[in-house]
C-alpha positions in Angstrom: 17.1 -25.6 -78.6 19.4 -23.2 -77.6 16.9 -20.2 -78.9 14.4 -22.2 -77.0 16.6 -21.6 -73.6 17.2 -17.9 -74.4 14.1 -16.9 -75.0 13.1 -18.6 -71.6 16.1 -17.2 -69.6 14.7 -13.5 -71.1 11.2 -14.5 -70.0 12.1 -15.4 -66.5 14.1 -11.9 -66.3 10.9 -9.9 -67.4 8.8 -11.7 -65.1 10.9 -11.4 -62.1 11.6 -7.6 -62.9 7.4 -7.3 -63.5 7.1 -8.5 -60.1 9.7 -6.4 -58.0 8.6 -3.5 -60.1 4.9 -3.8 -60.5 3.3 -4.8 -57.0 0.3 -6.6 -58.0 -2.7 -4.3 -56.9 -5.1 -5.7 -54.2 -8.6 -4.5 -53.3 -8.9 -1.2 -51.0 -9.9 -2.9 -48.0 -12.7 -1.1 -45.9 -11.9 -1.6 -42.1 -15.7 -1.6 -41.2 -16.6 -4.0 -43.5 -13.5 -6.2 -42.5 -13.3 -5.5 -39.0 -17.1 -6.5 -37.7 -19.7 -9.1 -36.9 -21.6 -9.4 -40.0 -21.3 -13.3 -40.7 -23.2 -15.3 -43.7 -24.6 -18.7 -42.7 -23.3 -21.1 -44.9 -25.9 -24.1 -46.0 -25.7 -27.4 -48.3 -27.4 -25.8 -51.3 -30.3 -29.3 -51.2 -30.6 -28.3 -47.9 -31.3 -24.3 -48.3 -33.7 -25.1 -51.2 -35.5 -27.1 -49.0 -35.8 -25.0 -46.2 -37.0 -21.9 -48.6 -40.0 -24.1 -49.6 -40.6 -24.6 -46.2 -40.0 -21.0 -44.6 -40.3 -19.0 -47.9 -36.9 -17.2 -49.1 -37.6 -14.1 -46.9 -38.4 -16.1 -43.5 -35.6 -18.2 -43.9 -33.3 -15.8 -44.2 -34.5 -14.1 -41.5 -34.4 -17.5 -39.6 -30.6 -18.0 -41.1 -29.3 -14.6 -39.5 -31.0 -14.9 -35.9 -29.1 -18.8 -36.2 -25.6 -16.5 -36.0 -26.1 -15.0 -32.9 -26.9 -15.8 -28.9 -29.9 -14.5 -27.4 -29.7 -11.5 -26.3 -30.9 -12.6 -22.5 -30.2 -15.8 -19.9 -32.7 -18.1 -18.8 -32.3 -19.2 -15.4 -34.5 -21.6 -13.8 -34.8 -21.6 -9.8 -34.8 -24.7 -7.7 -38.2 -24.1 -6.0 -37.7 -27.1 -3.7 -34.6 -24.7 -1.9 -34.9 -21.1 -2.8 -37.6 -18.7 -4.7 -37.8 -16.5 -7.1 -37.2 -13.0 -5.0 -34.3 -14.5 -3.2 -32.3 -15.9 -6.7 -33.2 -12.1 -8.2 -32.1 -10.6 -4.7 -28.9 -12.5 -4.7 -27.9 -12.4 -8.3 -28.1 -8.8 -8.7 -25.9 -8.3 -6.2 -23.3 -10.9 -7.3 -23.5 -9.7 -11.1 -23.2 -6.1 -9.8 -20.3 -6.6 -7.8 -18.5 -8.6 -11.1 -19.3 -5.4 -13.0 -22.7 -6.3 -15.0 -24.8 -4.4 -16.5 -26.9 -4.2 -19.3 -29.4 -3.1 -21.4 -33.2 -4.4 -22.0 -33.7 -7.3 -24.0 -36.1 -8.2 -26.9 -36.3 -11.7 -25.7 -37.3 -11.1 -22.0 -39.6 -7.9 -23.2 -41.7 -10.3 -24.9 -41.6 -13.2 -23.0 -43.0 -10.7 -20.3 -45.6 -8.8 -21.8 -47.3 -12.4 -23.1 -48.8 -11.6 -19.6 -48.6 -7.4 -18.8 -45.1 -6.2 -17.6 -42.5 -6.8 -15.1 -43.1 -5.5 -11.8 -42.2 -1.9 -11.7 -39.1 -2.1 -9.0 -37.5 -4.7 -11.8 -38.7 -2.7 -14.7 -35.3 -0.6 -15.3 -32.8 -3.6 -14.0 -31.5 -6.1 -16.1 -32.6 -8.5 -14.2 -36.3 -10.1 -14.2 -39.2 -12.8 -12.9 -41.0 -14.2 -16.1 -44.2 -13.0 -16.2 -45.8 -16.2 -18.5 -48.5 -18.1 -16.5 -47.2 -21.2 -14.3 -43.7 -19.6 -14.9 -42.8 -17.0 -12.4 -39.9 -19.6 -11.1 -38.0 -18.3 -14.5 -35.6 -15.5 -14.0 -34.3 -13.8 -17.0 -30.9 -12.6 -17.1 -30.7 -9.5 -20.0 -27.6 -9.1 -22.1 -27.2 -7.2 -24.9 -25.8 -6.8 -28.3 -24.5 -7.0 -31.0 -21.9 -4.0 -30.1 -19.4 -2.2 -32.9 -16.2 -2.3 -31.5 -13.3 -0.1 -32.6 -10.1 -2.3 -33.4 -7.4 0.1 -33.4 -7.2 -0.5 -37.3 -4.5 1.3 -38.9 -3.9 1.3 -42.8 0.2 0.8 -42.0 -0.4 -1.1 -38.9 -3.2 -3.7 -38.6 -4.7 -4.8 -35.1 -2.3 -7.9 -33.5 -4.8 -11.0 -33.8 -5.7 -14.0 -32.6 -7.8 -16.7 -34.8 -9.9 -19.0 -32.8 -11.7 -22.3 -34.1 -15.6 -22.2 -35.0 -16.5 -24.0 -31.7 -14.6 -21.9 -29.7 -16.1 -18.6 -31.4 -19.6 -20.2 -30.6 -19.4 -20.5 -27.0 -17.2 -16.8 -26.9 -20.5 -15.3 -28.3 -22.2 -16.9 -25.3 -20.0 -15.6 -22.8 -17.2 -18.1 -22.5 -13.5 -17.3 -22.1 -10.7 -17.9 -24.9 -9.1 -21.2 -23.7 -5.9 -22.3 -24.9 -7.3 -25.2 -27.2 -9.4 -23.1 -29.5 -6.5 -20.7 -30.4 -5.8 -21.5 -33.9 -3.6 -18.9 -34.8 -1.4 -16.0 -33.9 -0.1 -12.7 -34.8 4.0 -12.5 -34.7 5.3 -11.5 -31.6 2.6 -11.0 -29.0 3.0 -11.0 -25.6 1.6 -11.4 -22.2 -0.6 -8.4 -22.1 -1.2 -7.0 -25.4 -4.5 -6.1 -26.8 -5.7 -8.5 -30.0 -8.5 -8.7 -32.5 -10.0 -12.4 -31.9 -11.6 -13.6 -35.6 -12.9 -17.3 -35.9 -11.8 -19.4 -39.1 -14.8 -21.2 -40.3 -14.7 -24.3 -42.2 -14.1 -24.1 -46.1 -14.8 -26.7 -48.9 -11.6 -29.0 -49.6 -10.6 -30.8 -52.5 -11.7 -34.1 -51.6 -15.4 -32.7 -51.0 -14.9 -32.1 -47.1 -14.4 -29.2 -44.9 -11.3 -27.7 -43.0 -9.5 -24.6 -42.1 -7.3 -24.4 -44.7 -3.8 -24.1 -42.0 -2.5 -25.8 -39.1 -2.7 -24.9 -35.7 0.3 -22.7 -34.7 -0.1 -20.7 -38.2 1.9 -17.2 -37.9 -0.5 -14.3 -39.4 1.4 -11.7 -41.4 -1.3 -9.5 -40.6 -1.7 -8.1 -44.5 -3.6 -8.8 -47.6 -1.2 -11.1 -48.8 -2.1 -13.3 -46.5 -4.1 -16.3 -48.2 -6.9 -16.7 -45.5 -7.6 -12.2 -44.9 -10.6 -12.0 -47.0 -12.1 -15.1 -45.6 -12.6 -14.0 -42.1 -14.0 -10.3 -43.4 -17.3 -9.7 -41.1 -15.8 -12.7 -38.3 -14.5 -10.6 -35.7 -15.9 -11.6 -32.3 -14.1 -9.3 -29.9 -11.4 -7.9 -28.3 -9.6 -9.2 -25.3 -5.8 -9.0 -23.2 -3.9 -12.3 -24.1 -3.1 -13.8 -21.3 0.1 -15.5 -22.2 2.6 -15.1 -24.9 1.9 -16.3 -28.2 4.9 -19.0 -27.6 3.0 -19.7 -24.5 -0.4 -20.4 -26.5 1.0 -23.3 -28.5 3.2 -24.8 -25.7 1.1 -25.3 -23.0 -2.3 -27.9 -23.2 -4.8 -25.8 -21.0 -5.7 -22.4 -19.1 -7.2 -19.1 -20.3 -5.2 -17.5 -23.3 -7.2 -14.7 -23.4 -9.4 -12.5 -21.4 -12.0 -10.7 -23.8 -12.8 -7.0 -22.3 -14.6 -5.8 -25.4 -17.2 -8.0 -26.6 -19.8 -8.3 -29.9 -22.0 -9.4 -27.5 -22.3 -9.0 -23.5 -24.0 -12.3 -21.4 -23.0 -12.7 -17.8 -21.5 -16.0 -16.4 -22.8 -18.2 -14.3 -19.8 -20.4 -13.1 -20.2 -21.2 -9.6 -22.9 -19.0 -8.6 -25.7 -20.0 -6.9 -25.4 -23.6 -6.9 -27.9 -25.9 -6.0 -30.6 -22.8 -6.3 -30.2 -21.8 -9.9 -30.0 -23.7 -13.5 -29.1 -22.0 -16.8 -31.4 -23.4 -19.4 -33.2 -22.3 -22.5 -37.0 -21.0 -22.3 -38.3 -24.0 -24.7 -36.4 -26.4 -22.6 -37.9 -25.3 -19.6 -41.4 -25.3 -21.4 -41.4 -28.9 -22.5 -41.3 -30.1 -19.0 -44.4 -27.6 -18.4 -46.1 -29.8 -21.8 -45.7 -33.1 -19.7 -47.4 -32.1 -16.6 -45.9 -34.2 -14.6 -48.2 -35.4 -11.0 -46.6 -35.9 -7.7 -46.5 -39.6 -7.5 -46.4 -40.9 -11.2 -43.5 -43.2 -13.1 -42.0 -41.0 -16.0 -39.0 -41.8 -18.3 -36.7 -39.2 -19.6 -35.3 -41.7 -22.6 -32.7 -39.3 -24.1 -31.9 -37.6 -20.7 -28.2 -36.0 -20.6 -27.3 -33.7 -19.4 -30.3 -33.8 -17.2 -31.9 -30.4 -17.6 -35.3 -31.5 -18.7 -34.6 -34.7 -16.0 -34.5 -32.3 -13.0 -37.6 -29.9 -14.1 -39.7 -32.8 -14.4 -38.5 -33.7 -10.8 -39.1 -30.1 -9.5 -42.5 -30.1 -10.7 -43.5 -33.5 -9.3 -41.7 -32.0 -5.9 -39.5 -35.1 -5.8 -42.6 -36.8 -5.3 -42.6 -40.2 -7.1 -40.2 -41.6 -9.8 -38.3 -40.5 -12.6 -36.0 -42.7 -14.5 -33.4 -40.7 -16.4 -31.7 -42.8 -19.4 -28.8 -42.0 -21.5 -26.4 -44.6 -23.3 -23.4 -42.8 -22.6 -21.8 -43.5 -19.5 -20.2 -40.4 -18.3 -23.1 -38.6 -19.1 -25.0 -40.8 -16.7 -22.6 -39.0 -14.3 -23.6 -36.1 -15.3 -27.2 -36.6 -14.9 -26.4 -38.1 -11.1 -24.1 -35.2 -10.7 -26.9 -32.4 -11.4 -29.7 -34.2 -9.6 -27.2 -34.4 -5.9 -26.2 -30.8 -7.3 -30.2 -30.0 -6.9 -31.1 -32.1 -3.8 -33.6 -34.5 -5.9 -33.9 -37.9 -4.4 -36.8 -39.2 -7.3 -34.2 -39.4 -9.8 -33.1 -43.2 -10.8 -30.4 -43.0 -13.6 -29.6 -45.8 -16.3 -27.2 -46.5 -18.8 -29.5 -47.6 -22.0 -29.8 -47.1 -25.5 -33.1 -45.5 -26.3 -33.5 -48.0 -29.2 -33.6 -50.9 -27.1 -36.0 -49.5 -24.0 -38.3 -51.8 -24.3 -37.6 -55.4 -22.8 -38.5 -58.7 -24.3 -41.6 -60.5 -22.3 -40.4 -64.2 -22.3 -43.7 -66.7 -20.7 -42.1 -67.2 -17.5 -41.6 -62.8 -16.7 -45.8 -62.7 -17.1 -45.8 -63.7 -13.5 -43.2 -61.4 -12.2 -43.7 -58.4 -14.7 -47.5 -58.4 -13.1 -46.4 -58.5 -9.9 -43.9 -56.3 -10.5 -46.9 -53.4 -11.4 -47.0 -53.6 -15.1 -49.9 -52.6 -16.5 -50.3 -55.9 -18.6 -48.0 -58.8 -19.3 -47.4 -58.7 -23.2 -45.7 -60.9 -25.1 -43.3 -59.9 -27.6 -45.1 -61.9 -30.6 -48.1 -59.8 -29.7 -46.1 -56.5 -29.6 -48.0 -54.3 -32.5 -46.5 -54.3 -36.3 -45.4 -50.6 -36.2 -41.7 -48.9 -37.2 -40.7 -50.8 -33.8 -40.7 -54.1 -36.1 -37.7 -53.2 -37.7 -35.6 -52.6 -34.7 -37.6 -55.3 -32.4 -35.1 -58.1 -32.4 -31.9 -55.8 -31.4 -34.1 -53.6 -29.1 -35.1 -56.9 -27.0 -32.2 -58.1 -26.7 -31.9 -61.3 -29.2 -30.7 -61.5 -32.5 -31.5 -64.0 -34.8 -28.7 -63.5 -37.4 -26.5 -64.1 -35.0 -27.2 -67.0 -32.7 -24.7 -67.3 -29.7 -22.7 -69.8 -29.3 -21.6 -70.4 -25.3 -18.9 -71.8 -23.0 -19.2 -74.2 -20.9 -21.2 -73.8 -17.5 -19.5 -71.6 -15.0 -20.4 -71.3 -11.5 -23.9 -72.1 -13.4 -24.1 -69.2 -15.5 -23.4 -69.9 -18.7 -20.9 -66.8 -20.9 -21.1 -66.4 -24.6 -18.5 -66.6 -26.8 -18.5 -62.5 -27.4 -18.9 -61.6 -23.7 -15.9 -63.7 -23.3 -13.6 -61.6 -25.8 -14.9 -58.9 -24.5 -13.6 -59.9 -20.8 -9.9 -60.3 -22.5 -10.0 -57.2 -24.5 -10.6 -55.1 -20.8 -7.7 -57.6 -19.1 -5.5 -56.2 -22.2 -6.3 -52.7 -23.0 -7.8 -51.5 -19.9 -11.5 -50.8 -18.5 -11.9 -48.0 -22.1 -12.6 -44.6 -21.6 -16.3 -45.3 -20.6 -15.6 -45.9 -17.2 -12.8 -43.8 -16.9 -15.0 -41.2 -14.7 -14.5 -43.5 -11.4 -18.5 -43.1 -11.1 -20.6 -46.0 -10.9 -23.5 -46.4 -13.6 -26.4 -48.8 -13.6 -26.5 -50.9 -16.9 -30.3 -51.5 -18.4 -31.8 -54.3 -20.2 -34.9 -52.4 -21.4 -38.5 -51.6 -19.6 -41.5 -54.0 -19.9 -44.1 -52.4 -22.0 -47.3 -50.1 -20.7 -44.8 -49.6 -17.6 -44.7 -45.4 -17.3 -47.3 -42.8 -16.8 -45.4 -40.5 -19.3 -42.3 -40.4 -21.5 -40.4 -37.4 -22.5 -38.1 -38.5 -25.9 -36.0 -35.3 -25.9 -34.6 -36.7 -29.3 -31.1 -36.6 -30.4 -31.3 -34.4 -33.8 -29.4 -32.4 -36.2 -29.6 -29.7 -33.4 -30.2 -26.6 -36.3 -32.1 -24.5 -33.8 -29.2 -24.0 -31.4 -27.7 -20.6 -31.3 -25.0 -19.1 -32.1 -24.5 -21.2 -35.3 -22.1 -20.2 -37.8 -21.5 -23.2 -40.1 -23.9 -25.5 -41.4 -22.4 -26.7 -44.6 -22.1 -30.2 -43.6 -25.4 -31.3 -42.9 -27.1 -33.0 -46.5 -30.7 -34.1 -47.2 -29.6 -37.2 -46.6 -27.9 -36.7 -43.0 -31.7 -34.9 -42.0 -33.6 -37.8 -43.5 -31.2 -40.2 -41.3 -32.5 -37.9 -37.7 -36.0 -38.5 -39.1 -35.4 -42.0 -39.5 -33.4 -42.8 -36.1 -36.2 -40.7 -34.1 -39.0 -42.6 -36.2 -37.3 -46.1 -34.2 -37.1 -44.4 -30.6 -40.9 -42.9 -30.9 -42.0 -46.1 -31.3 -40.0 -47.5 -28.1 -42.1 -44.7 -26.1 -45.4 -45.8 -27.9 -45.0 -49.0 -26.5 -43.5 -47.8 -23.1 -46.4 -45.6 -21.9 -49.7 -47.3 -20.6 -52.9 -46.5 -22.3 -54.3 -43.3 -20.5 -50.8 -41.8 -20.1 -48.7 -39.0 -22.6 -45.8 -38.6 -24.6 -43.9 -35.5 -25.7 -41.7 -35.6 -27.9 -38.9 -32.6 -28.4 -36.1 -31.1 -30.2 -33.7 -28.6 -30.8 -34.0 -28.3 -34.9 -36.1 -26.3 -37.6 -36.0 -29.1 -39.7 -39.5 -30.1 -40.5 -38.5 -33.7 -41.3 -37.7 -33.7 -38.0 -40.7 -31.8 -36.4 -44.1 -31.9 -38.4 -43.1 -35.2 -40.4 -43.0 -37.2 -36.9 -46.0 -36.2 -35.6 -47.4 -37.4 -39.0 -45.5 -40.2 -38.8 -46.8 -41.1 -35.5 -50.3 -40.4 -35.8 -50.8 -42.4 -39.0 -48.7 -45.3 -37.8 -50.5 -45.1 -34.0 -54.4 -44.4 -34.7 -54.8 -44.9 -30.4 -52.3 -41.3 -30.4 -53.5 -38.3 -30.6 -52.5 -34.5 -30.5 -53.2 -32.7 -26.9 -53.1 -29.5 -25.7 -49.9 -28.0 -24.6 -49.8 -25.1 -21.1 -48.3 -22.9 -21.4 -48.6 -22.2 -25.0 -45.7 -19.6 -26.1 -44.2 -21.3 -28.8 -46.1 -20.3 -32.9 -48.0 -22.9 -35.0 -46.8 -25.8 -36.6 -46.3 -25.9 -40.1 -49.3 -27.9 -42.5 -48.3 -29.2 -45.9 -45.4 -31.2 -46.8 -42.8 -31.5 -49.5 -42.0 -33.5 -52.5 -38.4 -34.1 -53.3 -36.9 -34.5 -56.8 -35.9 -38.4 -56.0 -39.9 -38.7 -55.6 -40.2 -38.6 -51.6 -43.1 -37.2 -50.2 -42.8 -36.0 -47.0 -45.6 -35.4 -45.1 -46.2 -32.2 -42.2 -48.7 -31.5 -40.4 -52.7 -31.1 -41.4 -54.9 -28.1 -41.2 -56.4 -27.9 -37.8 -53.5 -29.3 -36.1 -50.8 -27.1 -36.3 -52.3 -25.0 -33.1 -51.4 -28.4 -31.1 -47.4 -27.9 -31.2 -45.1 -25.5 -30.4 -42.5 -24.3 -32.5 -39.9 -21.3 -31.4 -38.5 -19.3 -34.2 -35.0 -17.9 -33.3 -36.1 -15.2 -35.5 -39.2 -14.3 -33.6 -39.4 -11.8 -30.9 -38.6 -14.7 -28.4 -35.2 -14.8 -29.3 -35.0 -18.1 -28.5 -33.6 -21.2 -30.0 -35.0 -22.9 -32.6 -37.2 -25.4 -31.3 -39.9 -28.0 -31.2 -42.7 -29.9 -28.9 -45.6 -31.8 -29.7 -47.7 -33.6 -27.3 -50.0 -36.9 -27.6 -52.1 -38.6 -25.4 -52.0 -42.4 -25.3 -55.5 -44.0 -26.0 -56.4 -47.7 -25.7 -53.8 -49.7 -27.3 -54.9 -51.7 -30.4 -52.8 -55.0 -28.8 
């Protein structure tokens, strides 16, 4: 025993003197490969393997490094109904110019405007431009430009000061955004108000219970060398440079404000806070283009069903020149707000916003509504036995507002309204907690029991979805085959809502913001096997590629099911890798025939 104990006590001494004699050796580190923008989109392997069969390894790669980074050009839609085109170009120039903007041409706008010959020749040299796509000359593009290689002040005894922000925060730097206080994740020792920092984002990493983190807690004091745990991992991540703002004390204390002020950006976009309001919106070409696809008439009923923040709401509106009746829905209340907020923000007076769950749109049809639903201009009074057996079957019951697993039970008689069991805890719960964070906006939102059926001229289902076509992106690890084949299933239920919502002779488009094909193709297969009265229309202006035709067959047996030959020229699908530069995204349109009911 005693041996045993010498023997370790001699160890111990060799080891320690190994390790103040013999610094372990670490990689030479190459500042350009360390200090740059050069990030690798990370993907659930199911997921990448999927997306290869559909794309083909070369595309998708392609695809996968256009996802990391912004367009290189703003979209900016004009609000016809108060200003034009000339005036917005006239009167941004001059504010951008006297911020300090310029830039240099950009891909995205360049081909956006040669789809029709080139820009005018007095805009041809300026960096700022009127689309030149058919039907679209109320588009002004905004170019930026990027990405840029930025010297860091890297110094083999003295590394840049830094400043590690969260992956969120990165994304909407890389769009032009400020470094607020709440997505500072880290700090170098000792900087102050002033200095000059490096700004790198931490992305998420694989844990040990199979989920994802940072790896630190906010606050974390970066020793700025090698020997730091996290250095490799944020090789290729650096965003920027910028002047902090406060000290790094300062950055951690307080809860809000601007901790940094980036001068030296990867990629230059101009802001748009505050300018121009009430003439201008900032939104994405596809976005703009799936209001075009509706072709909305002066006049008509149409239901935005998924309609915060109220982008797509608003262009419908312009287009129909406030002329008729648009019903914007959204279950969440303070984005209700928002919608009301953007339509007084415009001057549109057609807008009518509800608070409703797109899954439950359509409104039971009890024997005594026939009289009042006709008279009330439905196309039809319908009852619910008679609704068709499609997807809507499964969600019928909840959607219409009954329940049959769960009969309620009801108080007695009150002022002769009768108040179940469940709206009466409910009632409590508010006297004891409070109104909840739903209405704490102080706005006023219209609740929504659901639309009779064959009630709108057209329906735009902007669908919620996994959202892989936004941009930048630089994590995707967390989204699984079976997260995607839970979109597809949740937009399956909400299409059939709209089926039953438009009137026979009327349109649906259906949209979204993903290059999952589940999501995409598979739904227009979906709803053109399931609906044999739909069928594909024409979409105008066409900018957007083909669709993709074929399907897939998964190792747990599921087939899925795209698109057929001769219809993939009937959608739109925008490839953030294409000349475009735009977002990834989707729109397919269908014309409503004579309802098999």
């Amino acid at each position: 025993m005693k041996r045993g104990r010498a023997f370790l006590k001699t160890l111990s001494r060799r080891t320690l003197s190994t390790l103040l004699h013999h610094k372990p050796s670490l990689p030479k580190m190459d500042p350009s490969e360390r200090y740059c923008y050069n990030p690798t989109l990370r993907w659930n392997p199911q997921v990448e393997e999927y997306f290869v069969k559909a794309y083909g390894a070369e595309h998708f790669a392609r695809i996968s490094k256009a996802l990391t980074q912004p367009s290189c050009y703003s979209c900016v839609r004009v609000n016809t109904l108060k200003s034009t085109s000339d005036s917005v170009i006239k009167k941004l120039s001059s504010l951008l110019q006297e911020n300090g903007w310029q830039s240099e041409p950009s891909k995205g706008t360049d081909a956006a405007n040669n789809s029709d010959g080139s820009p005018d020749a007095a805009l041809k040299n300026s960096f700022i431009s009127k689309c030149k796509i058919p039907g679209l000359d109320y588009v002004v593009f905004v170019q930026g430009s990027g990405p840029h290689t930025i010297d860091y002040g890297y110094k083999e005894d003295k590394p840049p000061k830094e400043v590690i922000v969260s992956r969120k925060c990165a994304e909407a730097v890389l769009r032009g955004a400020h470094v607020y206080v709440p997505g500072v994740l880290a700090c170098s020792a000792h900087v102050e108000k002033g200095e000059q920092v490096a700004v790198s984002v931490a992305l998420e990493q694989p844990g040990a219970d199979g989920g994802w983190g940072v790896g630190f807690t906010r606050g974390t004091v970066l020793q700025g060398s090698q020997a730091d745990p996290f250095y490799f991992e944020r090789n290729g991540l650096y965003i920027g440079q910028g002047i902090s703002m406060m000290s790094r004390a300062g950055m951690f204390r307080v809860p809000q404000g601007v901790a940094l002020d980036l001068n030296n950006r990867v990629f230059n976009l101009p802001s748009f806070n505050d300018l121009l309001e009430g003439e201008i919106f900032l939104q994405n070409l596809p976005s703009i283009i799936t209001a075009h696809a509706l072709d909305p008439q002066e006049g008509e009923k149409i239901l935005d069903m998924c309609a915060a923040p109220g982008g797509k709401t608003t262009a419908i509106a312009i287009l129909m020149k406030d002329n008729g009746e648009v019903i914007a829905a959204d279950r969440s209340h303070n984005k209700v707000l928002e919608i009301q907020k953007l339509a007084a923000e415009l001057g549109l007076k057609c807008i009518t916003t509800y608070k409703l769950d797109a899954l439950k749109s359509v409104q039971r049809i009890n024997k005594s509504d026939n009289q009042d639903a006709t008279q009330g201009g439905v196309n039809g009074s319908i009852q619910n036995s008679e609704l068709p057996k499609s997807g809507l079957e499964k969600v019928s019951d909840t959607a219409l507002g009954f329940s049959q697993d769960k009969v309620a039970t009801f108080d007695q008689p009150k002022n002769g309204k009768y108040t179940s069991n469940a709206e009466h805890r409910k009632n409590m719960r508010v006297m004891r907690n409070g109104p909840g964070r739903n209405n704490t906006s102080g706005g006023r939102v219209e609740k929504c029991k659901g639309f009779f059926p064959n009630t709108f001229d057209r329906v735009l289902l902007d669908a919620p979805c996994s959202a892989l076509g936004l941009r930048p992106r630089l994590f995707s690890g967390e989204d699984t085959m079976e997260s995607l084949r839970s979109h597809a299933k949740y937009q399956r239920r909400m299409f059939d809502q709209a089926v039953h919502l438009v009137r026979p002779g009327g349109v649906i488009v259906y949209s979204t913001c993903t290059i999952n094909p589940g999501e995409n193709e598979a739904l227009v297969r979906y709803a053109l096997d399931t609906h044999k009265f739909l069928s594909l229309a024409s979409q105008h202006p066409k900018v957007g590629g083909p669709g993709l035709v074929g399907g897939c067959q998964f190792p747990d047996g599921y087939q899925e099911e795209w698109l057929r030959p001769g219809e993939e020229d009937f959608v739109q699908r925008f490839d953030p890798s294409s000349e475009l530069d735009t977002m990834g995204f989707f729109i397919a349109k269908f014309n409503v025939g004579a309802k098999d009911i």
